[in-house]
FISE-374936 format. One record per residue (C-alpha): x, y, z; residue in three letters; residue number from 1. Coordinates in nm, 2 decimals. Last residue first. Layout:
REM FISE-374936
xx:X, yy:Y, zz:Z, mardo:ALA, rovex:NUM
...
//
This chain:
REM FISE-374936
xx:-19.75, yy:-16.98, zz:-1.08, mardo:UNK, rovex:307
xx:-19.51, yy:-17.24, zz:-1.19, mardo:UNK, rovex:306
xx:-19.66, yy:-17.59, zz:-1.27, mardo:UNK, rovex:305
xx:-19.66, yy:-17.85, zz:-0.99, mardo:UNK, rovex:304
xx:-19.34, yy:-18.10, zz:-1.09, mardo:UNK, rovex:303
xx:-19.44, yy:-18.40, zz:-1.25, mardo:UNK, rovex:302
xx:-19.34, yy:-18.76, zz:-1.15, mardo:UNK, rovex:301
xx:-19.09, yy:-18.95, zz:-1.37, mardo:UNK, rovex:300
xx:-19.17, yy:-19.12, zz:-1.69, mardo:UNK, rovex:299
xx:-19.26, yy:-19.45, zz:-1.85, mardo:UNK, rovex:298
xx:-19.39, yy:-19.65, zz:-1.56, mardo:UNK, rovex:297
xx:-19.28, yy:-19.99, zz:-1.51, mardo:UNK, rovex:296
xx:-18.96, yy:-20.01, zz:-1.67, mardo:UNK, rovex:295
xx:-18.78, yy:-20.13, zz:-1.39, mardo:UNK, rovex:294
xx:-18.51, yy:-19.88, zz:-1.37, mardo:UNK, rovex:293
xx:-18.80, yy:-19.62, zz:-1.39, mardo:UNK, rovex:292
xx:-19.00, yy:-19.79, zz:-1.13, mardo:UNK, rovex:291
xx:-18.67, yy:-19.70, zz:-0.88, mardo:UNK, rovex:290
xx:-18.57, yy:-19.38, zz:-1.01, mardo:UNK, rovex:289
xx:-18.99, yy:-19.29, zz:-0.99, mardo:UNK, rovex:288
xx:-18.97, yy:-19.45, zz:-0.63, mardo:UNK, rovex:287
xx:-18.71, yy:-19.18, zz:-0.51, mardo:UNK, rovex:286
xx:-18.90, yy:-18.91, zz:-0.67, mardo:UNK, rovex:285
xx:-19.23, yy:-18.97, zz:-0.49, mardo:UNK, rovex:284
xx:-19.00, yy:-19.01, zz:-0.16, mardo:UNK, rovex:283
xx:-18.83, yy:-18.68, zz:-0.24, mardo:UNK, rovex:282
xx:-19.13, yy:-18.51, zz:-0.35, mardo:UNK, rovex:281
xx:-19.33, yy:-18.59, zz:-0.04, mardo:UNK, rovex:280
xx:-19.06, yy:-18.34, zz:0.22, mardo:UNK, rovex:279
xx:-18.85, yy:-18.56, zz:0.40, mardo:UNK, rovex:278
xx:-18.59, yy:-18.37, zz:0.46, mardo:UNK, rovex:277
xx:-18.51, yy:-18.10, zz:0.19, mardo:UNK, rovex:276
xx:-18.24, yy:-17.89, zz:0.41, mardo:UNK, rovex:275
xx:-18.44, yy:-17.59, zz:0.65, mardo:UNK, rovex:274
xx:-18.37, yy:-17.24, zz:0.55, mardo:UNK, rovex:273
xx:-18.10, yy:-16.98, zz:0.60, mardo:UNK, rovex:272
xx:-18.05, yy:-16.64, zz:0.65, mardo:UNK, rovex:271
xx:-17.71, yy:-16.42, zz:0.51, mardo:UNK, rovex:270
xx:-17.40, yy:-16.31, zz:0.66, mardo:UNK, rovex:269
xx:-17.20, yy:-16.51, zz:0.38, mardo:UNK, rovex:268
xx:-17.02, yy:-16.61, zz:0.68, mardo:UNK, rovex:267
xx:-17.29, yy:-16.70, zz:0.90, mardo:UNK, rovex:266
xx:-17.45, yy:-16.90, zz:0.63, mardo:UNK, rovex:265
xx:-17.14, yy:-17.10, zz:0.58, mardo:UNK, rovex:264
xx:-17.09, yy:-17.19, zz:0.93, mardo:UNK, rovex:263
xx:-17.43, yy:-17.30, zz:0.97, mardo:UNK, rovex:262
xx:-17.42, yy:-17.55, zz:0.65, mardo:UNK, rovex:261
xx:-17.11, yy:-17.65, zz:0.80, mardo:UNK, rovex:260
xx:-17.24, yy:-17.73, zz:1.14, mardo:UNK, rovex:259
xx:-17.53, yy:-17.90, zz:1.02, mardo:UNK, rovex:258
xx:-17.30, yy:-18.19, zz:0.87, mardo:UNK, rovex:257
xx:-17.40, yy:-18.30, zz:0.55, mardo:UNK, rovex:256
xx:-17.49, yy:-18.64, zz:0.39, mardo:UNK, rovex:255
xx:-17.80, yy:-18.64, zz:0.59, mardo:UNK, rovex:254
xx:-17.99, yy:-18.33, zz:0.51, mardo:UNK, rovex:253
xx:-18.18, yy:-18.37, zz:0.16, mardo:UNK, rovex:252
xx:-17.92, yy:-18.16, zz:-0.02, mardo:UNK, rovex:251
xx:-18.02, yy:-17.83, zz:-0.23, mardo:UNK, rovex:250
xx:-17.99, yy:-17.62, zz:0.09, mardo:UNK, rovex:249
xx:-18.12, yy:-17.29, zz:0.04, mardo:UNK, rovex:248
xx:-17.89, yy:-16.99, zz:0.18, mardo:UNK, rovex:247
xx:-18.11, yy:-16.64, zz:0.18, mardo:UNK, rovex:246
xx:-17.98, yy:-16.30, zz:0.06, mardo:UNK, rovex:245
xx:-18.08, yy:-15.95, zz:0.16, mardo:UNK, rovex:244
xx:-17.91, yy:-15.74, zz:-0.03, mardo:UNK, rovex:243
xx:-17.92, yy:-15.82, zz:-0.41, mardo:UNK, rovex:242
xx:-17.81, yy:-15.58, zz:-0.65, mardo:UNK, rovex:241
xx:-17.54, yy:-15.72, zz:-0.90, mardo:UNK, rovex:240
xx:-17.27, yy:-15.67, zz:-0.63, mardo:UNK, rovex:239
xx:-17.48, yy:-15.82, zz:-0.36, mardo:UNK, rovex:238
xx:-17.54, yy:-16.12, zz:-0.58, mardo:UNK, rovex:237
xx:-17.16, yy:-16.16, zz:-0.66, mardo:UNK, rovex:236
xx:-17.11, yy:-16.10, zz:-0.30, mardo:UNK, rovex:235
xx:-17.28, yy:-16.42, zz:-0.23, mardo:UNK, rovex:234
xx:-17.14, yy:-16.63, zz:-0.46, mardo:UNK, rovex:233
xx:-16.78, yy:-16.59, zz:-0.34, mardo:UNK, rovex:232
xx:-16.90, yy:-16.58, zz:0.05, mardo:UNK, rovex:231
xx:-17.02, yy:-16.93, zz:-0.06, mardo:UNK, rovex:230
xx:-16.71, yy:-17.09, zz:-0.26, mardo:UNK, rovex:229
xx:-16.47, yy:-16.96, zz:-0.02, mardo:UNK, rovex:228
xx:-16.36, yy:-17.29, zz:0.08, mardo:UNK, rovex:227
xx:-16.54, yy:-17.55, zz:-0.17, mardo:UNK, rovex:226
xx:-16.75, yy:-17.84, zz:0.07, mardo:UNK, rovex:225
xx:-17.03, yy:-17.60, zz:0.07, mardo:UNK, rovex:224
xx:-17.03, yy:-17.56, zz:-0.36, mardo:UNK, rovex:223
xx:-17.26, yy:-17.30, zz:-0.50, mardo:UNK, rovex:222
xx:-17.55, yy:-17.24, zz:-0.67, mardo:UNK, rovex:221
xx:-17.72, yy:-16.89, zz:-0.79, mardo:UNK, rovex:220
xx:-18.08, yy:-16.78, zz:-0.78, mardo:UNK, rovex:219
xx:-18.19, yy:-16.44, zz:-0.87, mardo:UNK, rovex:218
xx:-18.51, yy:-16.33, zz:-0.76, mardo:UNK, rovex:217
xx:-18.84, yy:-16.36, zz:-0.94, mardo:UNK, rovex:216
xx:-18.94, yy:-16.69, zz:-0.71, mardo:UNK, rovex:215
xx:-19.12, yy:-16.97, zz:-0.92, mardo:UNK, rovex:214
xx:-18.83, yy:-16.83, zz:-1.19, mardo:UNK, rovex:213
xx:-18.58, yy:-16.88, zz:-1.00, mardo:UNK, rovex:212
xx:-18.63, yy:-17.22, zz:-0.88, mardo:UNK, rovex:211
xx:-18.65, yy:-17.32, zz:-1.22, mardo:UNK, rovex:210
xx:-18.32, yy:-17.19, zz:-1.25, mardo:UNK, rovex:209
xx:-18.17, yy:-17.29, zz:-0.97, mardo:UNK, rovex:208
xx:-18.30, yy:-17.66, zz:-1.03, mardo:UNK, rovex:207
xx:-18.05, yy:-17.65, zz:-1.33, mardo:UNK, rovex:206
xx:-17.80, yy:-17.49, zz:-1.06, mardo:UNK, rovex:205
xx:-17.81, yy:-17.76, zz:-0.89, mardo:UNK, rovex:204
xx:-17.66, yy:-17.97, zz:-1.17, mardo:UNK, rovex:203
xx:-17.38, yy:-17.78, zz:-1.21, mardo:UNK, rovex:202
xx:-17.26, yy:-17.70, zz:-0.86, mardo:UNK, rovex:201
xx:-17.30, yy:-18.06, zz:-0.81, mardo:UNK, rovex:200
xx:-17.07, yy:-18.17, zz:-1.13, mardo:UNK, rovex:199
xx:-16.84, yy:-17.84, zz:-0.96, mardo:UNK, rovex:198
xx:-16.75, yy:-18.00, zz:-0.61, mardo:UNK, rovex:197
xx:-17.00, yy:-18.28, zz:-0.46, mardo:UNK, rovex:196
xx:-17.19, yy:-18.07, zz:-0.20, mardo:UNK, rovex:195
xx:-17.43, yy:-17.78, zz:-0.27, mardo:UNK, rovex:194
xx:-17.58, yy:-17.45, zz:-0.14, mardo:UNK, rovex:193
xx:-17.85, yy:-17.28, zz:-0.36, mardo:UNK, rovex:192
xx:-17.75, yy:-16.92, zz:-0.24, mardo:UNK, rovex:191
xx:-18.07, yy:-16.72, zz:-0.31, mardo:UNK, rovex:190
xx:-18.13, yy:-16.33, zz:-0.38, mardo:UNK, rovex:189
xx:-18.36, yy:-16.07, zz:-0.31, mardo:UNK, rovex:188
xx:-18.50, yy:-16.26, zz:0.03, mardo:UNK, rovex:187
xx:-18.85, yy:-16.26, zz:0.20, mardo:UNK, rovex:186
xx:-18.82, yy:-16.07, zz:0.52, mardo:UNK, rovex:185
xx:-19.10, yy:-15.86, zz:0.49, mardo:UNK, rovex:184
xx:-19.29, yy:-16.09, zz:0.34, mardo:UNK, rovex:183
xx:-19.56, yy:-15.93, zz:0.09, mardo:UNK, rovex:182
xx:-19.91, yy:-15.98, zz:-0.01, mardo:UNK, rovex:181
xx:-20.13, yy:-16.03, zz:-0.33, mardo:UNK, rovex:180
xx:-20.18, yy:-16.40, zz:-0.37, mardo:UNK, rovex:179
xx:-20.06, yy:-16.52, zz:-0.71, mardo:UNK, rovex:178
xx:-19.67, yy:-16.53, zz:-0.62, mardo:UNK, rovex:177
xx:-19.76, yy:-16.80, zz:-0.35, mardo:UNK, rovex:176
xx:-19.54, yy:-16.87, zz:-0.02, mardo:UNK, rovex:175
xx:-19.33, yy:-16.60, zz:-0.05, mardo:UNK, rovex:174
xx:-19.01, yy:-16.63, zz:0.03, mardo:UNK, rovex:173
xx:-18.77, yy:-16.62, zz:0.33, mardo:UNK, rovex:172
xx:-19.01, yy:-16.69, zz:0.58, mardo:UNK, rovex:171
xx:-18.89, yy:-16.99, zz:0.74, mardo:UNK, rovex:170
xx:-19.16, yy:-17.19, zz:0.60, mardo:UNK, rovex:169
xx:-19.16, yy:-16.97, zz:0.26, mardo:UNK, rovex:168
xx:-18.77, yy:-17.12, zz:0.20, mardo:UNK, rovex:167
xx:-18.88, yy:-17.47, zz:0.26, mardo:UNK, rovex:166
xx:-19.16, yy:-17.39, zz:0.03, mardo:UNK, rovex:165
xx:-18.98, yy:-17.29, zz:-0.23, mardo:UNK, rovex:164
xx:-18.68, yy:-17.60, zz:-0.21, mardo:UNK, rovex:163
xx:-18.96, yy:-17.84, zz:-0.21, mardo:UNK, rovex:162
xx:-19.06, yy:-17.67, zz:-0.54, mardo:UNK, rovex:161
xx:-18.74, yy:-17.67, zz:-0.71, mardo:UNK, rovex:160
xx:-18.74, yy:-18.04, zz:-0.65, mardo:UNK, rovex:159
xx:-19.03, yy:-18.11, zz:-0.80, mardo:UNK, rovex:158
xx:-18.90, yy:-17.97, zz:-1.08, mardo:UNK, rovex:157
xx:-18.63, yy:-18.19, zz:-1.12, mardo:UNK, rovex:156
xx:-18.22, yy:-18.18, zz:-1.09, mardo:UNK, rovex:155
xx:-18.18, yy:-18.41, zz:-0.90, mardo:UNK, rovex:154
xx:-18.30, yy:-18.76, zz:-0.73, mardo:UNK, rovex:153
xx:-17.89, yy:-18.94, zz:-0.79, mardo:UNK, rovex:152
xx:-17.89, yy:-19.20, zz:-1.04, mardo:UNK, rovex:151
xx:-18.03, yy:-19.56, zz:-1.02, mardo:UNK, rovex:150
xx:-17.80, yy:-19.80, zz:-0.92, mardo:UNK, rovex:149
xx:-17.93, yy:-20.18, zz:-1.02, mardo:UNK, rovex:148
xx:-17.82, yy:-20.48, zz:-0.75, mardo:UNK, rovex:147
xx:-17.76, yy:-20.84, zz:-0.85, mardo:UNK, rovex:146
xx:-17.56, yy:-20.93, zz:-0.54, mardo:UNK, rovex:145
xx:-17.19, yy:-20.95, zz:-0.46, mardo:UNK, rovex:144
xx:-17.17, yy:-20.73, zz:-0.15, mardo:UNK, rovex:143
xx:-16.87, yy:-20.60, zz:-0.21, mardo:UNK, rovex:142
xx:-16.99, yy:-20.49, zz:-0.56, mardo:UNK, rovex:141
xx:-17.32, yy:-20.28, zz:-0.42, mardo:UNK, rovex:140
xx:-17.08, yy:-20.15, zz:-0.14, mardo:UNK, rovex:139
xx:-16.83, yy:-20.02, zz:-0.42, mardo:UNK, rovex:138
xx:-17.09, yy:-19.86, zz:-0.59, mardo:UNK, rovex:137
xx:-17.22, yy:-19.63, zz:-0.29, mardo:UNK, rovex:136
xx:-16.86, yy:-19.57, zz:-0.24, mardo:UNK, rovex:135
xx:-16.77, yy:-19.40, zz:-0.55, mardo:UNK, rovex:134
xx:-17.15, yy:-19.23, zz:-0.54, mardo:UNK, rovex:133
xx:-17.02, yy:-19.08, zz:-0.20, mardo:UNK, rovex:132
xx:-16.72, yy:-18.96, zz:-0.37, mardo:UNK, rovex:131
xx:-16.90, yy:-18.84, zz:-0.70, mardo:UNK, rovex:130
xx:-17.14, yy:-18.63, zz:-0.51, mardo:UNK, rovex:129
xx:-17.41, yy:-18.57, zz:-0.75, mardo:UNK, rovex:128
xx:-17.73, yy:-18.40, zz:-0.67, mardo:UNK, rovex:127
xx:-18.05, yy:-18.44, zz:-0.40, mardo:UNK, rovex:126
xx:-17.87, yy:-18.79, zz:-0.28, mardo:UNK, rovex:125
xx:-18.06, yy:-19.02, zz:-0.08, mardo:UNK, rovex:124
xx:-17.90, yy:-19.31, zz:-0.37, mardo:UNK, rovex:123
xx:-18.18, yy:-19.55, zz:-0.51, mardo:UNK, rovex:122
xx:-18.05, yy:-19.91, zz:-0.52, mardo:UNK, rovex:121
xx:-18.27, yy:-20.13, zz:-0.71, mardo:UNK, rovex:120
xx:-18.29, yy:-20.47, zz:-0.54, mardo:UNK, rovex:119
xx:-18.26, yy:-20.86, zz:-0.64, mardo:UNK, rovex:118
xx:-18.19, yy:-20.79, zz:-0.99, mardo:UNK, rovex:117
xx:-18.27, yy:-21.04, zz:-1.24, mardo:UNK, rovex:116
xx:-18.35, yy:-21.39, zz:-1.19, mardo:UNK, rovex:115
xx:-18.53, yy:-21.61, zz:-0.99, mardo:UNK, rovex:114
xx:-18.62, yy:-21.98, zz:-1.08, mardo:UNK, rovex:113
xx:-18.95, yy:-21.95, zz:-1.16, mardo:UNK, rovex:112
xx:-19.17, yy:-22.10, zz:-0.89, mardo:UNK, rovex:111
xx:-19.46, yy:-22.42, zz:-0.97, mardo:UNK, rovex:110
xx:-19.62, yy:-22.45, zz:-0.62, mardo:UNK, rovex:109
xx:-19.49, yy:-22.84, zz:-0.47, mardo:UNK, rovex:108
xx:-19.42, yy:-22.71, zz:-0.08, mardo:UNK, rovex:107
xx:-19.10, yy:-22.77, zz:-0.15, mardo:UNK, rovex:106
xx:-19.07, yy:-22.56, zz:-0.45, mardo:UNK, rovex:105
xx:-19.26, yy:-22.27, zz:-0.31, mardo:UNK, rovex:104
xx:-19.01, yy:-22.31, zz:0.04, mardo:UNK, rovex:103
xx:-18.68, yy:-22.29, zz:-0.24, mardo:UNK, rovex:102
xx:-18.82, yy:-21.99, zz:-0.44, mardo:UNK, rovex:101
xx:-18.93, yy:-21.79, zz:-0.13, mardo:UNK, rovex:100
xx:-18.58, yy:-21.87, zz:0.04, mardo:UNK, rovex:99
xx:-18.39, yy:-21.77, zz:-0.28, mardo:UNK, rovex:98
xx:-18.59, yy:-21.40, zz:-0.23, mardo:UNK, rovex:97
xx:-18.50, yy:-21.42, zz:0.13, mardo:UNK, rovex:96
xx:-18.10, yy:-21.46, zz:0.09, mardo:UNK, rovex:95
xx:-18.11, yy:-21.19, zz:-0.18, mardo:UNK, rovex:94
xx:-18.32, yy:-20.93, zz:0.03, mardo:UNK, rovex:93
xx:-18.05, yy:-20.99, zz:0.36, mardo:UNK, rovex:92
xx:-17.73, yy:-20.99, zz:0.15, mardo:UNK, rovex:91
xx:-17.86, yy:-20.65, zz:-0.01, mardo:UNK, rovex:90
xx:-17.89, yy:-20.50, zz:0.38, mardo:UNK, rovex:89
xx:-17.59, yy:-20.63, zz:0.48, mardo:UNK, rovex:88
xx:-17.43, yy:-20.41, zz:0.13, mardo:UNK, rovex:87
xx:-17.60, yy:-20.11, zz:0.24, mardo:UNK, rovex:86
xx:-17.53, yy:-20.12, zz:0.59, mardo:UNK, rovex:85
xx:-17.75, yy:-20.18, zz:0.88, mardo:UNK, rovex:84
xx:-17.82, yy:-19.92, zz:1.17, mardo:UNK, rovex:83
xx:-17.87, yy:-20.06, zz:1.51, mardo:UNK, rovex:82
xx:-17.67, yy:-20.37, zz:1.44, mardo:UNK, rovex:81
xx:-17.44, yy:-20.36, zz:1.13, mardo:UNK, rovex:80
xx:-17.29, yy:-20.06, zz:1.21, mardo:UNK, rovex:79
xx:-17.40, yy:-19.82, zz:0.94, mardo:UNK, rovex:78
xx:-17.19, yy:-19.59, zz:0.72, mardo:UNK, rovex:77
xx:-17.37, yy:-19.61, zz:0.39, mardo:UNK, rovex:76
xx:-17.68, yy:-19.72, zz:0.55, mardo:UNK, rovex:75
xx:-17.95, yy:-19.93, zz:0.43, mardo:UNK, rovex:74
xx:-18.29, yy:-19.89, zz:0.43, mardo:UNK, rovex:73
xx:-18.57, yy:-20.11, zz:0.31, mardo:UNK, rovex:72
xx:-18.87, yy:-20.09, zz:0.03, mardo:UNK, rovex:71
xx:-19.05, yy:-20.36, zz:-0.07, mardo:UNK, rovex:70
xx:-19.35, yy:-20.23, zz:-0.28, mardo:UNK, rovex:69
xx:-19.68, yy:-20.38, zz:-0.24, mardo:UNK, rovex:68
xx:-19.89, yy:-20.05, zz:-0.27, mardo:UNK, rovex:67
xx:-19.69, yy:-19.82, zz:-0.49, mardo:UNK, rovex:66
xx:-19.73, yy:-19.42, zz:-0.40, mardo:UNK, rovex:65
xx:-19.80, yy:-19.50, zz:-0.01, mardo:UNK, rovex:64
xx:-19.48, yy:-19.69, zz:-0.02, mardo:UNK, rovex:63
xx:-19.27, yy:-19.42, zz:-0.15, mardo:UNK, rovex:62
xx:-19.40, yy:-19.20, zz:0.13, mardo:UNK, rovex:61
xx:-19.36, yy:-19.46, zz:0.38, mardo:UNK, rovex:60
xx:-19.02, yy:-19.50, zz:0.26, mardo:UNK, rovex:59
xx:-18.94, yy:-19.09, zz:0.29, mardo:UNK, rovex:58
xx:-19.05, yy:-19.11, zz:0.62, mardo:UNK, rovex:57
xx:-18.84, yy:-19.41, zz:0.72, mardo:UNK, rovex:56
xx:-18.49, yy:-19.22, zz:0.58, mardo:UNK, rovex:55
xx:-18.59, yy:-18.90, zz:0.78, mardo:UNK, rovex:54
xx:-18.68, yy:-19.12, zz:1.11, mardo:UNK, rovex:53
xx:-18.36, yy:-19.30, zz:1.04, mardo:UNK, rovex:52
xx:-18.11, yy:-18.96, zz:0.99, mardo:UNK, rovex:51
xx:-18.33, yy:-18.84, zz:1.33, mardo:UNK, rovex:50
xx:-18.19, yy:-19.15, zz:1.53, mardo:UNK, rovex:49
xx:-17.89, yy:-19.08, zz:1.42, mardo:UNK, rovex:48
xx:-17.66, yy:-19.25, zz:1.12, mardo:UNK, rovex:47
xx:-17.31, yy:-19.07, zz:1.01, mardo:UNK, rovex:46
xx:-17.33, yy:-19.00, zz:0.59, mardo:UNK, rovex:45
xx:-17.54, yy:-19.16, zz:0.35, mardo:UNK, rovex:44
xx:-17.89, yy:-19.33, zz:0.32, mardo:UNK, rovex:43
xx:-17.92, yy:-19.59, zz:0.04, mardo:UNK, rovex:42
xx:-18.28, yy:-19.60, zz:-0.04, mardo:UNK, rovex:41
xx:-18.30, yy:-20.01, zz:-0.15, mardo:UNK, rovex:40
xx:-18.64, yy:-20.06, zz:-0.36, mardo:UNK, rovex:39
xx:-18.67, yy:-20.42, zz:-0.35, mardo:UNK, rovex:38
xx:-18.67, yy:-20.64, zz:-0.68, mardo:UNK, rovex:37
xx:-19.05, yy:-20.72, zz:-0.82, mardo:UNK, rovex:36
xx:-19.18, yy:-21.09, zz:-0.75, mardo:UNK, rovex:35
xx:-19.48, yy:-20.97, zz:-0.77, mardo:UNK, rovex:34
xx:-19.57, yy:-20.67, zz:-0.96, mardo:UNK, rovex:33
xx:-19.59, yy:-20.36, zz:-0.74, mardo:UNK, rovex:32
xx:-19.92, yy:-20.19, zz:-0.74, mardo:UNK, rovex:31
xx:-20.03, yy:-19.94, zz:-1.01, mardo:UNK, rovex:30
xx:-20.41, yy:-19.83, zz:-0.96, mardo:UNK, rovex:29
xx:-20.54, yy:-19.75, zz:-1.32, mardo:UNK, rovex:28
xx:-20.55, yy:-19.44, zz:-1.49, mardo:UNK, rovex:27
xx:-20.89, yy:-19.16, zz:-1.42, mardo:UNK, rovex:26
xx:-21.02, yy:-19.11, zz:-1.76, mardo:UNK, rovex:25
xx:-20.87, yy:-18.76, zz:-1.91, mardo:UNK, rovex:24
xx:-20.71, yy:-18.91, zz:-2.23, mardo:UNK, rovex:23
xx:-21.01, yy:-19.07, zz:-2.35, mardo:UNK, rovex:22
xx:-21.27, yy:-19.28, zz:-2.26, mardo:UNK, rovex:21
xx:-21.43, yy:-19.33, zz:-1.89, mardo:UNK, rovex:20
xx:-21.46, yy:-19.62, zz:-1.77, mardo:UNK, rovex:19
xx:-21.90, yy:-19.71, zz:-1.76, mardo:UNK, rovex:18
xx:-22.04, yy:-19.74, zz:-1.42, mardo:UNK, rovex:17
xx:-22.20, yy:-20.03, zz:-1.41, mardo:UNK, rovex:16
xx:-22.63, yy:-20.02, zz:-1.39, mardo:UNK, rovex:15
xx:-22.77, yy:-20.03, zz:-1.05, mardo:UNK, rovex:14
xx:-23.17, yy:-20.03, zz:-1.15, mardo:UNK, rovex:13
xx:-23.38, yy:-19.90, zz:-0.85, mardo:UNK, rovex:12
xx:-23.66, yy:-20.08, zz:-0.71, mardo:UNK, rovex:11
xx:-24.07, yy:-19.96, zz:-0.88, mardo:UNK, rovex:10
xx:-24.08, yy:-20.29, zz:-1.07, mardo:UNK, rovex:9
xx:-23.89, yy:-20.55, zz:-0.90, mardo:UNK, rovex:8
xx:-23.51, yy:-20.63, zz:-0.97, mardo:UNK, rovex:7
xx:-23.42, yy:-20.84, zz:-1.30, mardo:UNK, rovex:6
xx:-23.42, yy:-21.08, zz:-1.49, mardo:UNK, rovex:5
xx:-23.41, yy:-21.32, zz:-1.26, mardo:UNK, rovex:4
xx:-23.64, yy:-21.16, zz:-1.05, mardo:UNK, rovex:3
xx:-23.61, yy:-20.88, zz:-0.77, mardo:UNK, rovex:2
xx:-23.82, yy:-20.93, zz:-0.46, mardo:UNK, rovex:1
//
């Protein structure tokens, strides 16, 4: 029987566990602060059951990286019933957020009258694409709420990765540079295929080039919504010595039709791998846009160093 100073002699003493000093102690559990906005992930282009499943995935993910975070979905060109728009789904988080504050009141709990943004918007965009951002804005004004719009998810490392290993999934590249094998197929030369004109060209090709360097190929971006702009890029790489190219797509899947992204491969006569999807980084990056707007962690996730 243990005293009160103590347990009895002979019984094991359970002494805390001291925290760790320094900079390698293991950081604290963030959660969502109460009261915090909702996380909005704006999906774009025509919504399917498979656009949802996507968009849901990449929530769960975000969730699973912030315990207590509201996230939703809201569709750029959704119908209001089966898949809800962006400004709907704003309406919707306002109206609730004054309904908290009102039923607190009434039921005599001291509330802070609310204030600040009722949602941070993240777009589902891998780059820019200044006509869908256009119209991402203009749904966050029609809808006349307090609403923060974070930039586009790219260009970051963890992006370059997703982009290796959907290339090594369809056997385009290899999987790890370390290990000591080959892939017959693995390609001399990537296409990183864009939409959103030249500011998307641009930016993926920032992600190109640490794309390029997990790989040891040359890595070039261009534009699928710029006629020619593909078969252009592709002969430069044949011309400089690559001949067995490989089409990447830097977008995350929705706000492209499949057939272009088809079309384009088959006339650049090259392979071509999955888009992004829901692959972790995009919902880890989609929640770093959103806790960055909020200021509650200082800096965006960290890409897995190149091997």
């Amino acid at each position: 029987m243990s005293s009160p100073t103590g347990p009895a002699s002979g019984l094991p003493v359970r002494m805390p566990r001291p925290r760790q000093p320094g900079r390698h102690r293991r950081p604290e559990p963030l959660v969502a602060p109460e009261g915090a906005p909702a996380l909005v992930l704006v999906v774009p282009g025509a919504p399917s059951p498979a656009t949802r499943g996507l968009a849901e995935e990449v929530v769960s993910i975000a969730r699973s990286e912030l315990p207590g975070l509201d996230a939703r979905i809201g569709y750029l060109d959704g119908d209001d019933s089966e898949f809800p728009t962006l400004r709907s789904v704003l309406a919707r988080a306002a109206e609730e957020r004054t309904a908290r504050h009102e039923q607190a009141v009434a039921a005599g709990v001291e509330s802070k009258e609310p204030d600040g943004p009722v949602a941070v918007v993240v777009p589902l965009l891998a780059g820019p694409d200044s006509a869908l951002l256009r119209r991402i804005r203009q749904s966050v004004m029609d809808s006349r709420v307090a609403a923060e719009l974070t930039d586009v998810l790219g260009p970051h490392p963890l992006l370059a990765e997703a982009l290796h290993v959907r290339l090594s999934e369809a056997g385009l590249a290899r999987a790890d540079r370390a290990r000591l094998f080959t892939v017959a197929t693995a390609a001399d030369g990537i296409i990183l295929a864009s939409v959103g004109g030249d500011e998307a060209v641009q930016a993926a090709g920032i992600t190109g080039m640490l794309l390029a360097a997990r790989l040891a190929v040359p890595v070039m971006a261009a534009a699928l919504d710029q006629e020619g702009s593909i078969s252009s890029v592709a002969e430069q790489l044949r011309s400089s010595g690559s001949q067995q190219l490989a089409l990447a797509p830097y977008l995350v899947g929705p706000e492209i039709d499949p057939g272009l992204l088809a079309a384009a491969a088959e006339e650049a006569g090259c392979a071509t791998a999955e888009a992004l999807g829901a692959y972790p980084a995009i919902g880890k990056l989609a929640l770093a846009k959103y806790t960055t707007s909020l200021g509650i962690v200082p800096q965006q996730p960290q890409g897995t160093p190149v091997r």
